[in-house]
PAZAPA-4460 file (N, C-alpha, C; in steps of 0.05 Angstrom, whole numbers, plus 32768, in hexadecimal, padded with zeros to 4 digits):
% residues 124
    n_x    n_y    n_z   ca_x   ca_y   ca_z    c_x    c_y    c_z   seq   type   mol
   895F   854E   8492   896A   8567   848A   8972   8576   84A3     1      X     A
   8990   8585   849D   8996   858C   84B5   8991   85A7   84BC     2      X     A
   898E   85B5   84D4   898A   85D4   84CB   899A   85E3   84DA     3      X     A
   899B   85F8   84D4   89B1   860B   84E0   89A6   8616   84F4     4      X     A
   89BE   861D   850C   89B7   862F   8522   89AC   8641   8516     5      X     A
   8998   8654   8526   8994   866F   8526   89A8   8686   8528     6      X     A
   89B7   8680   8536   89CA   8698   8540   89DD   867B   8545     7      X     A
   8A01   8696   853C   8A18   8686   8534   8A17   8684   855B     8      X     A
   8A2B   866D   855D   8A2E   8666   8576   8A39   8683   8584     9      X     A
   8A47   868D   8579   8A4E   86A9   8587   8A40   86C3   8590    10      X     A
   8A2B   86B8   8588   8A0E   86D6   8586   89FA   86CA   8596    11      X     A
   8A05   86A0   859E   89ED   869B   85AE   89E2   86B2   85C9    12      X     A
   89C6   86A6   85C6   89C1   86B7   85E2   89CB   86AD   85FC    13      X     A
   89C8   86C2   8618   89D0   86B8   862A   89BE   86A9   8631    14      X     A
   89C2   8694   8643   89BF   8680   8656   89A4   869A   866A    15      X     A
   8988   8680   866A   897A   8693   867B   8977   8683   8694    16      X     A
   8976   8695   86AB   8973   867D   86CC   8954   8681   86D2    17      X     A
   8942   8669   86C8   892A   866E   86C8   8922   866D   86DE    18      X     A
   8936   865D   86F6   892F   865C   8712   8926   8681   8717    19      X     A
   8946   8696   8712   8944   86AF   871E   892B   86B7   8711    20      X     A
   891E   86B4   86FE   8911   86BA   86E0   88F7   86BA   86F2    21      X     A
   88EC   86A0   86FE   88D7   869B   8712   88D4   86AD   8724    22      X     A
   88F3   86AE   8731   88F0   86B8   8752   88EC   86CF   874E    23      X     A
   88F2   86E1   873D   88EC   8700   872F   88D3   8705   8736    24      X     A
   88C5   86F7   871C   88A1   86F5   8712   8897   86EB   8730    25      X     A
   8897   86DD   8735   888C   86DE   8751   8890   86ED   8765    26      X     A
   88A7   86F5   8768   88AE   8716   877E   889F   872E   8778    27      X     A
   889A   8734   875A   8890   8745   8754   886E   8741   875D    28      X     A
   8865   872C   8755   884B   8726   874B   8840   8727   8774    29      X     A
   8850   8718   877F   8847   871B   87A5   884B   873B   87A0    30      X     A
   8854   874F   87AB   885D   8765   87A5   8847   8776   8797    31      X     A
   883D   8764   8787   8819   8774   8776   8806   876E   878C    32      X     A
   8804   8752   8790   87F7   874E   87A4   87F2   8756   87C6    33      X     A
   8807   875F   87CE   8808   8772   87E7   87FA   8786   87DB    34      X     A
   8809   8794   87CB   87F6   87AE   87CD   87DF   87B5   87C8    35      X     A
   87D5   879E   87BD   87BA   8799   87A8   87AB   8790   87C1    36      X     A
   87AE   8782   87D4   879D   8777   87E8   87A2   8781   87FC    37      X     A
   87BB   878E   8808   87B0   8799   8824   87C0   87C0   8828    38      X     A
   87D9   87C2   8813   87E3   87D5   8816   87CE   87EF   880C    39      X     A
   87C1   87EC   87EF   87AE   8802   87E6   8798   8801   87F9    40      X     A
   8790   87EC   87FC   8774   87F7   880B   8774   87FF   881F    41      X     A
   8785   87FF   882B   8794   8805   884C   8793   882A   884F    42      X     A
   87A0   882B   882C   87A5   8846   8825   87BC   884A   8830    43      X     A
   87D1   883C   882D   87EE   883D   8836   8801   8848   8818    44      X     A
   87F0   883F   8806   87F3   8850   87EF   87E0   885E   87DA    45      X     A
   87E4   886B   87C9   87D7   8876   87B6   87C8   8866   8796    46      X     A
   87DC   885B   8791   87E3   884E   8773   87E2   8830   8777    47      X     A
   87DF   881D   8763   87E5   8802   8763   87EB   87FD   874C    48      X     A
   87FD   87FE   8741   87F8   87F2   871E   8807   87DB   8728    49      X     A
   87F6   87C1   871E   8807   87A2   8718   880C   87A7   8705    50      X     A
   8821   8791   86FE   8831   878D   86E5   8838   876C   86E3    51      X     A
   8815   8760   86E5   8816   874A   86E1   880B   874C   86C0    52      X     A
   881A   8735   86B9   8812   8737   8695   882F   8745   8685    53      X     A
   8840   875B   8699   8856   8767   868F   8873   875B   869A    54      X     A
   886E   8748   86AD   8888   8744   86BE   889A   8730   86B2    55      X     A
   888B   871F   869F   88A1   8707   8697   88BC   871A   8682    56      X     A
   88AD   8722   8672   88B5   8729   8659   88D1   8741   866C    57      X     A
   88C7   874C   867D   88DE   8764   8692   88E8   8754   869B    58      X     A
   88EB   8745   86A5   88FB   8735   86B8   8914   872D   86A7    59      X     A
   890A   871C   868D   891D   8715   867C   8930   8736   8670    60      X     A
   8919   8742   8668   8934   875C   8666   8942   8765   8680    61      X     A
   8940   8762   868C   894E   8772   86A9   8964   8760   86AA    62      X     A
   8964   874B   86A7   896E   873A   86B3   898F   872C   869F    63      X     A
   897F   873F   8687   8995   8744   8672   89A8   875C   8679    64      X     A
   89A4   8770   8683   89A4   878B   8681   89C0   8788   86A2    65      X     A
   89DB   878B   86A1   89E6   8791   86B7   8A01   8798   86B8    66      X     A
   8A02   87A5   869B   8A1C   87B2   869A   8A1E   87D0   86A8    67      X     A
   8A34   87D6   86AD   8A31   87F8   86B0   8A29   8802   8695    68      X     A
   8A19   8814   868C   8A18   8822   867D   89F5   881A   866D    69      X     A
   89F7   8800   867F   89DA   87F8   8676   89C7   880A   8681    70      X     A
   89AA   880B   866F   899A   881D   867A   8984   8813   8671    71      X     A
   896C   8819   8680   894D   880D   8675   8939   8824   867F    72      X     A
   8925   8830   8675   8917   883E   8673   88FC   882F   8686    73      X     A
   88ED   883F   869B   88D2   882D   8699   88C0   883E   86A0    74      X     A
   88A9   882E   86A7   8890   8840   86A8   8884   8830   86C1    75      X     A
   8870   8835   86CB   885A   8832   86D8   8857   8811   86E4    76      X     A
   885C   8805   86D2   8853   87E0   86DB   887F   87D4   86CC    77      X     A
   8890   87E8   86DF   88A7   87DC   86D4   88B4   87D4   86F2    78      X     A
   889F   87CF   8708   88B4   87B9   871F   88C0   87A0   8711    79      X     A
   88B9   8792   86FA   88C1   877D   86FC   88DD   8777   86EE    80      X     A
   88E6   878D   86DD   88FD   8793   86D0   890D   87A3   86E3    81      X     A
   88FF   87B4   86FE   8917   87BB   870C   8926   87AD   8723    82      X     A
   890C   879D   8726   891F   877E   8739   892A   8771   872C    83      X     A
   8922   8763   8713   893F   875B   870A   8958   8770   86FF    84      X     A
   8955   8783   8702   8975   879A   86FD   897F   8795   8720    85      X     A
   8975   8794   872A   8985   878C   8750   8964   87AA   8765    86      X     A
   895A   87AC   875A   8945   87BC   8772   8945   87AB   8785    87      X     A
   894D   87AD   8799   8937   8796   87A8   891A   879E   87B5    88      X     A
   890F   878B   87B9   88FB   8787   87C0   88E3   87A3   87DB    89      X     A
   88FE   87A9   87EB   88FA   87BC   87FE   88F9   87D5   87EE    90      X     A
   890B   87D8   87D8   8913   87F3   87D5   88F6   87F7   87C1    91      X     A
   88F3   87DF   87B7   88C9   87DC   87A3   88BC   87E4   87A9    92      X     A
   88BD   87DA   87C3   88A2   87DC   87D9   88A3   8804   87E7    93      X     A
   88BC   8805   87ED   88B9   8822   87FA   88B6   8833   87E3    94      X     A
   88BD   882E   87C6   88B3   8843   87B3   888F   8845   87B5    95      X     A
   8886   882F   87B8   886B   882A   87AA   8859   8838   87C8    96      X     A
   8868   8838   87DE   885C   8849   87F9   8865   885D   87FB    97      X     A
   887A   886B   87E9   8881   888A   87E7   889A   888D   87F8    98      X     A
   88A6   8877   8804   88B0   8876   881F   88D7   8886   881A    99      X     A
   88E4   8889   8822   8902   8884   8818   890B   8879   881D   100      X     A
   891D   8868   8811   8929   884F   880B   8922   8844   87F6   101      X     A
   890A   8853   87E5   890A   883A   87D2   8919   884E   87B4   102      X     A
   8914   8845   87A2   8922   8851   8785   891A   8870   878C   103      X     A
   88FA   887A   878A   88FC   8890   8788   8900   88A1   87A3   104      X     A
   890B   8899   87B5   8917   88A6   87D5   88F5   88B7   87DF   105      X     A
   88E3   88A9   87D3   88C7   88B6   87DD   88BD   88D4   87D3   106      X     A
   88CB   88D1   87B3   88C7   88EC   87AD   88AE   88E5   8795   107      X     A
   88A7   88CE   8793   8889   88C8   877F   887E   88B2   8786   108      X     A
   886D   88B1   8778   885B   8896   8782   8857   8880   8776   109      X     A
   8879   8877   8776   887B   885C   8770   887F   8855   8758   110      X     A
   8884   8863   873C   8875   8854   8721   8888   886D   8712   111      X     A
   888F   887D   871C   88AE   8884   8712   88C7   8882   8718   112      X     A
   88DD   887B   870A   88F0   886D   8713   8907   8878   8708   113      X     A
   8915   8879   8720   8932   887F   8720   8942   887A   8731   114      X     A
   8953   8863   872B   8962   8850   872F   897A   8849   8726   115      X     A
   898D   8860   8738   89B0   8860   8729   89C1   884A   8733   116      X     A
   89C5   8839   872C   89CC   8823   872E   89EE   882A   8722   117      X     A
   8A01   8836   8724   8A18   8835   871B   8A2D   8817   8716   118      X     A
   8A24   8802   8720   8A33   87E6   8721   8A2A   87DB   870A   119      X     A
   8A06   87E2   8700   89FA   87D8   86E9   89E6   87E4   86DF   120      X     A
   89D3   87D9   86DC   89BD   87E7   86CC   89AE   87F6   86DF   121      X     A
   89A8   8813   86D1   899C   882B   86D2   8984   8829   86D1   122      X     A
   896B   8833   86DE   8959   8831   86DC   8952   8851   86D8   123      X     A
   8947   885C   86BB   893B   8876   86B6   8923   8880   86B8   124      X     A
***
């Protein structure tokens, strides 16, 4: 017995690059780990929220997300949906040390986000 696609070939989903999919979840997850082992205790920052347990499932949305006009809302444990929208890695790290350069130009501590991305996705 034969069975039918789920979705007509035209509605398939996109193609996912599980390589970038990895390199994400692990950028993020080292990135927990700095601050978790030598940045907080140092007291080079305030805050630590990981967002291990939250990063696969963000990664895959972000990574959907890169039209102009796209936009994603986050909270507190959302590094791993804003590296895949294009954050990089420096600009992560200097939010989460208050520093400028990173999303919030050192105006919070790390875990609010705002991220105008005009080429693609918005971070609110």
């Amino acid at each position: 017995m034969a069975t039918a696609p789920l979705l007509p070939a035209s509605d398939a989903a996109p193609a996912v690059d599980w390589r970038r999919v990895a390199e994400l979840v692990m950028l993020s997850r080292a990135l927990d780990d700095l601050e978790e082992r030598e940045l907080l205790p140092a007291r080079r920052m305030f805050y630590q929220f990981a967002a291990r347990g939250h990063d696969l499932a963000q990664v895959l949305l972000g990574l959907q997300l890169g039209q102009p006009g796209d936009a994603i809302g986050g909270y507190y444990r959302s590094r791993p949906a804003l590296l895949a929208i294009g954050v990089s890695p420096v600009e992560a790290l200097a939010a989460s040390l208050m520093k400028t350069g990173g999303y919030s130009d050192g105006r919070d501590i790390g875990t609010v986000f705002n991220h105008a991305n005009r080429g693609g996705c918005t971070a609110l």
